[in-house]
C-alpha positions in Angstrom: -22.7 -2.1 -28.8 -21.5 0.5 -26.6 -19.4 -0.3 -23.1 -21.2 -0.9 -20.4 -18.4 -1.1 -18.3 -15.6 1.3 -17.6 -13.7 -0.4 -13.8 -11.8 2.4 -12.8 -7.9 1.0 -11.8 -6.6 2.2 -8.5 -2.9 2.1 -6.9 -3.3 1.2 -3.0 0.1 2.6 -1.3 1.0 1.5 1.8 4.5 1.8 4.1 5.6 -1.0 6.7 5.9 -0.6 9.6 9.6 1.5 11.0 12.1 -1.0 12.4 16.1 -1.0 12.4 17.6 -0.8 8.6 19.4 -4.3 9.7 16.5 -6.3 10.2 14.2 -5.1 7.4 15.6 -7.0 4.8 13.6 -9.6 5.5 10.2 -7.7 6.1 7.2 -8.4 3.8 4.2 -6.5 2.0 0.8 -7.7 3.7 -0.5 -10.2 1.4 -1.7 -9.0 -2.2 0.8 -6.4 -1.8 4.2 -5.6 -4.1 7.2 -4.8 -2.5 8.2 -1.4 -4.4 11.3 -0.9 -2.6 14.5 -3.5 -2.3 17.2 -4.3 0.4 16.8 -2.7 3.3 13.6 -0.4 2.4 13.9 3.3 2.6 15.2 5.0 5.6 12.8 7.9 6.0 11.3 7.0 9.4 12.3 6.6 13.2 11.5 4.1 16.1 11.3 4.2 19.5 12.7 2.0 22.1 11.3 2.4 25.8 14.3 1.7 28.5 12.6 2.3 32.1 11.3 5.4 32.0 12.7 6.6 28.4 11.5 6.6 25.0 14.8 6.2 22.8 13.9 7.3 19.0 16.4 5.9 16.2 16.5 6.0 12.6 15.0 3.2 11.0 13.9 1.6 7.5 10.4 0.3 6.3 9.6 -1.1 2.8 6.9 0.9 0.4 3.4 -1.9 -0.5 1.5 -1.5 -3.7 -1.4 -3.1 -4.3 -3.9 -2.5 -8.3 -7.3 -2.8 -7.3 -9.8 -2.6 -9.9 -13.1 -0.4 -8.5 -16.2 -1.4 -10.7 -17.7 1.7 -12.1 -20.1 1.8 -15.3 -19.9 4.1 -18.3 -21.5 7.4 -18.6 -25.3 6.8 -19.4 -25.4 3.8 -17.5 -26.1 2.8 -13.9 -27.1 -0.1 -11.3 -24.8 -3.5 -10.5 -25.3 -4.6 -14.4 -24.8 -1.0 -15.5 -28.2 -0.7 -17.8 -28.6 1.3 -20.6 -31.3 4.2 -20.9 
């Protein structure tokens, strides 16, 4: 019997949001999300403070999210939500 089936597996990447190094160790991945980076995250990013009537920018941390989702897809020569046959 040939496969019907053939779920295509897909990497969902996402970044937290930018806040200081120091207080990023205890961020979290939205939930169903795997933290991919460790301690204090990855300082490739900047936030902004607003005092009165300036915007400060610093350099900041956020953590790297991964997420495997499986998208449903049939094999070739078949089609629909049960993925028929010809």
């Amino acid at each position: 019997q040939m496969k019907k089936r053939c779920d295509q597996k897909l990497l969902i990447r996402m970044k937290t949001e930018c806040v200081p190094c120091s207080l990023n160790l205890k961020t979290e991945c939205p939930a169903g999300y795997t933290k991919v980076s460790n301690g204090t995250g990855i300082p490739d990013c900047r936030y902004y403070l607003e005092i009165k009537t300036h915007t400060l920018s610093f350099p900041g941390c956020r953590h790297h999210c991964m997420k495997e989702f499986e998208q449903p897809e049939c094999c070739q020569g078949h089609w629909g939500s049960d993925c028929m046959g010809k």
